[in-house]
DOVO-909994 format. One record per residue: chain; y, z, x of N, C-alpha, C in turn. Coordinates in steps of 0.2 Angstrom, whole numbers, plus 5000, padded with zeros to 4 digits. Atoms other than C-alpha are relative to their C-alpha. Example, Ala and Ser with C-alpha at 12.3 -4.5 7.8 and 13.67 -1.06 7.14 Angstrom:
// residues 2
chain / n_yy / n_zz / n_xx / ca_yy / ca_zz / ca_xx / c_yy / c_zz / c_xx
A / 4994 / 5000 / 5004 / 4978 / 5039 / 5062 / 5006 / 5000 / 5004
A / 4994 / 4999 / 4996 / 4995 / 5036 / 5068 / 5005 / 5003 / 4996
This chain:
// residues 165
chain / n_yy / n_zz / n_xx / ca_yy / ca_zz / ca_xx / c_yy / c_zz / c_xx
A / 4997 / 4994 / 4999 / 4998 / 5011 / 5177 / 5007 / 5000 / 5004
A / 4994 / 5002 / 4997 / 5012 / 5005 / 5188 / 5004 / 4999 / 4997
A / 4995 / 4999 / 5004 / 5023 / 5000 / 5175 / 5001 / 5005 / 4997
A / 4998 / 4994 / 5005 / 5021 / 5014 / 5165 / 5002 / 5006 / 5006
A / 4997 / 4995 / 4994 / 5026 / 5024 / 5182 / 5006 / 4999 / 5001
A / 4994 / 5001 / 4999 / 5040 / 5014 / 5184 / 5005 / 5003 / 4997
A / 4998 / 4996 / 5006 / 5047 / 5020 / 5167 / 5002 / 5005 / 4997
A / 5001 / 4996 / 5003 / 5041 / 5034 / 5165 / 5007 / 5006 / 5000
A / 4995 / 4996 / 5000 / 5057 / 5045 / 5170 / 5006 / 4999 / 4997
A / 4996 / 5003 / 5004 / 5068 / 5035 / 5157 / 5000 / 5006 / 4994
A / 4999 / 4995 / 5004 / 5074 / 5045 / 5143 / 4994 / 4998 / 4994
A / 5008 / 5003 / 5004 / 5058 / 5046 / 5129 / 5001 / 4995 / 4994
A / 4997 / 5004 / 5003 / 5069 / 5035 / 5119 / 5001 / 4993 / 4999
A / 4996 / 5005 / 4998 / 5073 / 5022 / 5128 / 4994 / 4994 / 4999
A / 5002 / 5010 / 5001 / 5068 / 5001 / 5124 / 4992 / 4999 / 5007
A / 5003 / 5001 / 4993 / 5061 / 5000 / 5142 / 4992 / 5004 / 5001
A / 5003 / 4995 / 5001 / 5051 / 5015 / 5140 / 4993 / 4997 / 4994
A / 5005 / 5000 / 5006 / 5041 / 5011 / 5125 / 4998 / 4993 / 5000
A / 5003 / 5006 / 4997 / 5038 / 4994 / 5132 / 4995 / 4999 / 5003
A / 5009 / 5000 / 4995 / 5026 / 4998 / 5146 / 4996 / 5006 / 4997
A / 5007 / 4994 / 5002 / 5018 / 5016 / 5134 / 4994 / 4994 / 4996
A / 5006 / 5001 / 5003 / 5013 / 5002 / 5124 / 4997 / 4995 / 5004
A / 5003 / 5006 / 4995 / 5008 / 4988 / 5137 / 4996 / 5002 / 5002
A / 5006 / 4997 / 4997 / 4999 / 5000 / 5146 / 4994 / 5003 / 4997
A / 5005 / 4998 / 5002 / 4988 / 5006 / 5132 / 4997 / 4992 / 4997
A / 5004 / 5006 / 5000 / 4987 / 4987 / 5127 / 4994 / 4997 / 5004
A / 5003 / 5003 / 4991 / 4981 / 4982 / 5145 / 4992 / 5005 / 4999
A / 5002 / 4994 / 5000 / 4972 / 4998 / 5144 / 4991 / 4998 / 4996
A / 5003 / 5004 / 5005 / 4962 / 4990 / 5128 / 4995 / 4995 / 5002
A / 5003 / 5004 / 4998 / 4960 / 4976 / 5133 / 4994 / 4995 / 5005
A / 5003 / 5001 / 4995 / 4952 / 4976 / 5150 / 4993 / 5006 / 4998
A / 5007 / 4998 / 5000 / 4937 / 4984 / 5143 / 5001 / 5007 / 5001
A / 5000 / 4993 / 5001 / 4943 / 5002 / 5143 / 5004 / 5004 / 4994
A / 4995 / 4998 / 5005 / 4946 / 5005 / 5126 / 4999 / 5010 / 4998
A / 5001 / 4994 / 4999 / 4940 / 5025 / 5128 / 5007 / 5003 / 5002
A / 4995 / 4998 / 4996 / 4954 / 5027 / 5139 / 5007 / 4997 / 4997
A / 4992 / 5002 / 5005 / 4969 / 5016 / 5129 / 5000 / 5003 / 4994
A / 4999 / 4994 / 5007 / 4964 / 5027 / 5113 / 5006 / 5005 / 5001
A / 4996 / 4994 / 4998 / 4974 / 5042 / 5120 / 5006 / 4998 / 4999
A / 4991 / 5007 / 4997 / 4989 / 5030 / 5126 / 5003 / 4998 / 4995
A / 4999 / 5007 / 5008 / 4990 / 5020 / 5110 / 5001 / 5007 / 4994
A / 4999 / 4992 / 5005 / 4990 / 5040 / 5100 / 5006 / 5003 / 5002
A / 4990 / 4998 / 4997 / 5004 / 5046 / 5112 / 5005 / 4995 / 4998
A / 4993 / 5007 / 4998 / 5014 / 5030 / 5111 / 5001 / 5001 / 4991
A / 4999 / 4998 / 5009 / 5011 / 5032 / 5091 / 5005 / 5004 / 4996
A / 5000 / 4996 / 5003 / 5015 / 5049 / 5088 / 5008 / 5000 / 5005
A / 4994 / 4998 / 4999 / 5032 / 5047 / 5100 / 5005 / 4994 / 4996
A / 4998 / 5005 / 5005 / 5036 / 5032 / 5088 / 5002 / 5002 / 4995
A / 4999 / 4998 / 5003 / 5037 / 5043 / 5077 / 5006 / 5006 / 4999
A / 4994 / 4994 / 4997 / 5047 / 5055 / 5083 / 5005 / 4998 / 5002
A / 4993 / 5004 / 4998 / 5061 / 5044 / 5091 / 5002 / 4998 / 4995
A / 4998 / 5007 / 5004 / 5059 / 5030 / 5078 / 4998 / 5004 / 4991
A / 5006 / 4998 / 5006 / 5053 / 5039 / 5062 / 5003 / 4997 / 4993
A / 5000 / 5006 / 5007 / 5062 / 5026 / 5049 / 4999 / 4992 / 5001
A / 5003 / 5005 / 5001 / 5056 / 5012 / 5058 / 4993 / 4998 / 4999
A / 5005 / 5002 / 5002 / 5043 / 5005 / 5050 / 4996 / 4995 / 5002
A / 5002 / 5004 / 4995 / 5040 / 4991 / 5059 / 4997 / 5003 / 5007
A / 5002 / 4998 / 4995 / 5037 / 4999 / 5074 / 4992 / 5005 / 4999
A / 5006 / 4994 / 5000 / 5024 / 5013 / 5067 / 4997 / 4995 / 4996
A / 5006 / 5006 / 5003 / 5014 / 4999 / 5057 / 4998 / 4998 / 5007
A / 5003 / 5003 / 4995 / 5012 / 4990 / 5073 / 4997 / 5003 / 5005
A / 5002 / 4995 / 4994 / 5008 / 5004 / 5085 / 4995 / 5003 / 4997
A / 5005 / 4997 / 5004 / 4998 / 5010 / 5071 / 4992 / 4995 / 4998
A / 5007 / 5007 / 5001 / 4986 / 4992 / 5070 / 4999 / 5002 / 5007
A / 5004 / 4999 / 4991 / 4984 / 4996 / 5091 / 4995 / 5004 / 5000
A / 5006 / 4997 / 5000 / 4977 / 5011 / 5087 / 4994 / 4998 / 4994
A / 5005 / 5002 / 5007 / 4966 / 5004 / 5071 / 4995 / 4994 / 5007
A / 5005 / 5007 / 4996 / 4961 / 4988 / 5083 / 4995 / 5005 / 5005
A / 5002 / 4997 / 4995 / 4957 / 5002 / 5098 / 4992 / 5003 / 4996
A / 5008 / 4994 / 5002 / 4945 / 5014 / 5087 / 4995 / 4994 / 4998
A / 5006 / 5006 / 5005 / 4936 / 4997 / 5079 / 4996 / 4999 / 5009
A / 5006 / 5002 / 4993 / 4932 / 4993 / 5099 / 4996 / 5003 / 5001
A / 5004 / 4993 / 4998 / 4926 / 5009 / 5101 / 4994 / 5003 / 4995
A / 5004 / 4998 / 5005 / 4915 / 5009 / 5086 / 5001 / 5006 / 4994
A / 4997 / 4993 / 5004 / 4926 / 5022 / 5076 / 4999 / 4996 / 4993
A / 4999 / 5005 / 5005 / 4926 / 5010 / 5062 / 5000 / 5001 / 4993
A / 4996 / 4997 / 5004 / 4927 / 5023 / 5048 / 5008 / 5001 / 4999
A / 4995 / 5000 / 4998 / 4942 / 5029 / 5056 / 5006 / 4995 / 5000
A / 4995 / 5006 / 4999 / 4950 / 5011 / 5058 / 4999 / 4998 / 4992
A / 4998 / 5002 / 5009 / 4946 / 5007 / 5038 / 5004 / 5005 / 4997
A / 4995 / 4996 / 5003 / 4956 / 5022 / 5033 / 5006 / 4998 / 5002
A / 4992 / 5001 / 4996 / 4971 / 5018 / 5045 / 5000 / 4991 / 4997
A / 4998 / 5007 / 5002 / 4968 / 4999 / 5040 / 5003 / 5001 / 4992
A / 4997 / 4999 / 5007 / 4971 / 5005 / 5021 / 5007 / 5002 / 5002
A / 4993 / 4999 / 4999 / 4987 / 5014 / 5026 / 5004 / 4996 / 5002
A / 4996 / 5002 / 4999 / 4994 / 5002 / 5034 / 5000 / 4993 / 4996
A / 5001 / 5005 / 5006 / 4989 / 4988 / 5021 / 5005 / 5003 / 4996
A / 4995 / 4996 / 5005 / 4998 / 5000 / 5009 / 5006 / 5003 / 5000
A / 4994 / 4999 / 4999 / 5012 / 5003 / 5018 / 5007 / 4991 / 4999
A / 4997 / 5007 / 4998 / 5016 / 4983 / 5021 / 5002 / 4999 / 4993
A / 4997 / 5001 / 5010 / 5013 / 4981 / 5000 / 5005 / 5001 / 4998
A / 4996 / 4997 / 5006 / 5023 / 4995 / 4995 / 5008 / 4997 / 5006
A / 4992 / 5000 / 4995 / 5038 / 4991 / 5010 / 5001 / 4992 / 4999
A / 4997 / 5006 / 4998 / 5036 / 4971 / 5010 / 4997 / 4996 / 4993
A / 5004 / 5002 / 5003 / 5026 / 4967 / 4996 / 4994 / 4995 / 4999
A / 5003 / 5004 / 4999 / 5011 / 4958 / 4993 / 4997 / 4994 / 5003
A / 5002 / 5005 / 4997 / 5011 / 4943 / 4997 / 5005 / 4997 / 5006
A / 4998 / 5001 / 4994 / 5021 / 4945 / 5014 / 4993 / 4998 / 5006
A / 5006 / 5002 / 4994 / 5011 / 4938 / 5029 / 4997 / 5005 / 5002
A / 5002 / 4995 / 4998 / 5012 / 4953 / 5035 / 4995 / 5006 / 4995
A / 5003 / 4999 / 5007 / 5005 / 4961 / 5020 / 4992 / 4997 / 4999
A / 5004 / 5005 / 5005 / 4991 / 4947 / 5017 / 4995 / 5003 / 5008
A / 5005 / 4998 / 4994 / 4985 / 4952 / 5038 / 4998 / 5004 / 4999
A / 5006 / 4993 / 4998 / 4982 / 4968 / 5036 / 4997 / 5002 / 4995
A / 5004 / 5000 / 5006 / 4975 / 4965 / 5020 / 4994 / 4998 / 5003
A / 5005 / 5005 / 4997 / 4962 / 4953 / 5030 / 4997 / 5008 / 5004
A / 5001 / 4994 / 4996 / 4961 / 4969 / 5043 / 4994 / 5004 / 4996
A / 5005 / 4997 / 5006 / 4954 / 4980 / 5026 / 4992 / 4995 / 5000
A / 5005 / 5004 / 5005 / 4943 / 4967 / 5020 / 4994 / 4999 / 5008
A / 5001 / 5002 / 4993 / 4937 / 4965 / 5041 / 4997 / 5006 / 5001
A / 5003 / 4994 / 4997 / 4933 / 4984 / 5043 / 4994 / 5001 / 4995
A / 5007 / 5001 / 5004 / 4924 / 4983 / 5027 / 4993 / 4998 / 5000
A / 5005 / 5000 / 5001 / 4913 / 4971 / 5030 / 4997 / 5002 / 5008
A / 5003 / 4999 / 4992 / 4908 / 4978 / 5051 / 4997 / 5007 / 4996
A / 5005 / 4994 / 5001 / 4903 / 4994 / 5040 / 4995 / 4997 / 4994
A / 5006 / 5003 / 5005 / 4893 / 4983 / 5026 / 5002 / 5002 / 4995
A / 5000 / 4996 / 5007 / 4902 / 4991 / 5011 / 5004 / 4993 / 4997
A / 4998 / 5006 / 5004 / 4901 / 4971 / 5003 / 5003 / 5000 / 4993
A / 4999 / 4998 / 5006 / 4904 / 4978 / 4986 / 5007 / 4999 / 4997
A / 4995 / 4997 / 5000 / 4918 / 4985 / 4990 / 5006 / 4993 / 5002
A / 4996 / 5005 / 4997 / 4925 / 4970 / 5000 / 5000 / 4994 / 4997
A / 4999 / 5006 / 5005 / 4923 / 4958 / 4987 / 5004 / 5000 / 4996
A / 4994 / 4995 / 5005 / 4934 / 4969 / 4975 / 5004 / 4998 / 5004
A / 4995 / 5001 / 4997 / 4945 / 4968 / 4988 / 5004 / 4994 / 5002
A / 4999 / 5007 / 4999 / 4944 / 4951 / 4994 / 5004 / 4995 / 4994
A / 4997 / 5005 / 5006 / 4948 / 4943 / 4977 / 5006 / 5003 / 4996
A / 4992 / 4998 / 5003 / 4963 / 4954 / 4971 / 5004 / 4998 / 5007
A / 4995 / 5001 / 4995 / 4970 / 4947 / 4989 / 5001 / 4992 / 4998
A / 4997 / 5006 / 5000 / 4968 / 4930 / 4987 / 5006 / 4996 / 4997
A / 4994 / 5004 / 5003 / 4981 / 4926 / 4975 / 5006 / 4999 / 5006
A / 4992 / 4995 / 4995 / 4995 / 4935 / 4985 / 4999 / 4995 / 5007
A / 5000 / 5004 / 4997 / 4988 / 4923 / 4999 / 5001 / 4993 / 4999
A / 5000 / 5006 / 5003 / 4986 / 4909 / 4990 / 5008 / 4998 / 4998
A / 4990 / 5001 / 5003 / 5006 / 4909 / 4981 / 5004 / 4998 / 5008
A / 4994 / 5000 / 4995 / 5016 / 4911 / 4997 / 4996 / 4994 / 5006
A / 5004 / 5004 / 4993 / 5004 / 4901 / 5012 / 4998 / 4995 / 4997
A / 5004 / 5007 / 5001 / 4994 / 4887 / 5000 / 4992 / 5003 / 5001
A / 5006 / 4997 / 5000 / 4977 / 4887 / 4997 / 4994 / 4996 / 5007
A / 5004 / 5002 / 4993 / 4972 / 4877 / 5013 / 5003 / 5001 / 5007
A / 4998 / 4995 / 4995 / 4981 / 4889 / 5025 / 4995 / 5003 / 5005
A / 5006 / 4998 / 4998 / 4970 / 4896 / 5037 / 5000 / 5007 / 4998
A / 5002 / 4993 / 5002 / 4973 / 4914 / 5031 / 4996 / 5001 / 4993
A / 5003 / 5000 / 5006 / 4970 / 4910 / 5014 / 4991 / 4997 / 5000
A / 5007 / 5002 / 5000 / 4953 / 4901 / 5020 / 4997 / 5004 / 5002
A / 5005 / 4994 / 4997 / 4947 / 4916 / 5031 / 4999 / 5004 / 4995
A / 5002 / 4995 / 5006 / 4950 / 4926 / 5015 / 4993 / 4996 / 4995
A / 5002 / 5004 / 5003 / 4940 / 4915 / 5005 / 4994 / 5000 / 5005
A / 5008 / 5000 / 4997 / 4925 / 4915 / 5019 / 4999 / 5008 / 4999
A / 5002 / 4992 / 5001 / 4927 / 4934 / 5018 / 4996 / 5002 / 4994
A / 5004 / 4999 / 5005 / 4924 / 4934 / 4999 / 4994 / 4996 / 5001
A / 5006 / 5002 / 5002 / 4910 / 4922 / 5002 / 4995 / 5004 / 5000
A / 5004 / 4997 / 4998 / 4901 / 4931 / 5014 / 4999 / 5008 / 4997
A / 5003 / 4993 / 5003 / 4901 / 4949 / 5003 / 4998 / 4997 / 4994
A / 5006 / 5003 / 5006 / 4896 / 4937 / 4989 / 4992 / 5002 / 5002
A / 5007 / 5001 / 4998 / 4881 / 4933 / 4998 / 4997 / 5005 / 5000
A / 5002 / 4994 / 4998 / 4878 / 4949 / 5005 / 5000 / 5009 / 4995
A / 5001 / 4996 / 5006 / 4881 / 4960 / 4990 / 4997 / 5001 / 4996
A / 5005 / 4996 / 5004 / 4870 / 4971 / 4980 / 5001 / 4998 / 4992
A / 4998 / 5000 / 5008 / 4880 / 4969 / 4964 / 5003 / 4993 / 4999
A / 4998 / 5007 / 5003 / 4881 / 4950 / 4965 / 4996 / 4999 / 4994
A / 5000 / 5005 / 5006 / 4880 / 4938 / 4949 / 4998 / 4995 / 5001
A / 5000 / 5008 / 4998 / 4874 / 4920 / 4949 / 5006 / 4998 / 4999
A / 4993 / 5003 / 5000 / 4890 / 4918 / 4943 / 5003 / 5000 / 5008
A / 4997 / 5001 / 4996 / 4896 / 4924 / 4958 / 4999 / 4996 / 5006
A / 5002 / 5003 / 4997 / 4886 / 4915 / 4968 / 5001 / 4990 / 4998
């Protein structure tokens, strides 16, 4: 809270300013009070928006804070919607098979499977791998943890095949 006191009477625009709103919902997060950094990480969002509204970068990343915060908190509906949007924003804004793209692909595929919707995260796992596989190689650690993802909604899937298996 001290940084963001320091701060806080900087113009709402300003670098400096939007460095400790987000630190301090980070900290906030991470010290085990993710209750209390929800709020923090929704202000800092929504002035993101409103200072910065065509950067894209900025609102992707402030918008995975708040995705990470509501998953701590068990929101985890909540965070699979927001992880879709901003999967879908990296797509259509960097395409595919950008890094940034292929995480917050992992993200989707991650909320998936803490809600058990395997089906669904199987489908999705394997239209990702390519796009992981082309740009990283296929013994990349991203490209593997996708590949443990699919295994794991194999196994655990209702509408598995032996094939798939």
């Amino acid at each position: 809270w001290a940084s963001w006191k320091t701060y806080l009477g900087r113009p709402e625009a300003d670098g400096l300013r939007f460095m400790a709103f987000g630190a301090l919902g980070e900290c906030l997060r991470r010290s085990s009070q993710p209750e209390e950094a929800l709020p923090v990480l929704k202000a800092f969002l929504a002035t993101i928006r409103r200072c910065y509204p065509r950067s894209d970068e900025a609102i992707l990343d402030a918008q995975t804070r708040v995705s990470n915060c509501l998953e701590d908190i068990g929101r985890l509906d909540e965070a699979l919607v927001l992880n879709r949007a901003i999967h879908a924003r990296y797509v259509a804004w960097r395409g595919a098979s950008d890094e940034n793209a292929i995480m917050s692909g992992m993200s989707v595929a991650g909320s998936m499977t803490a809600l058990e919707l395997y089906d669904e995260c199987k489908a999705f796992a394997r239209n990702q791998l390519l796009p992981a596989a082309r740009p990283l190689g296929a013994d990349h650690d991203i490209t593997l943890k996708f590949n443990v993802i699919l295994a794991n909604s194999l196994g655990l899937s209702l509408e598995r095949t032996r094939d798939d298996l």
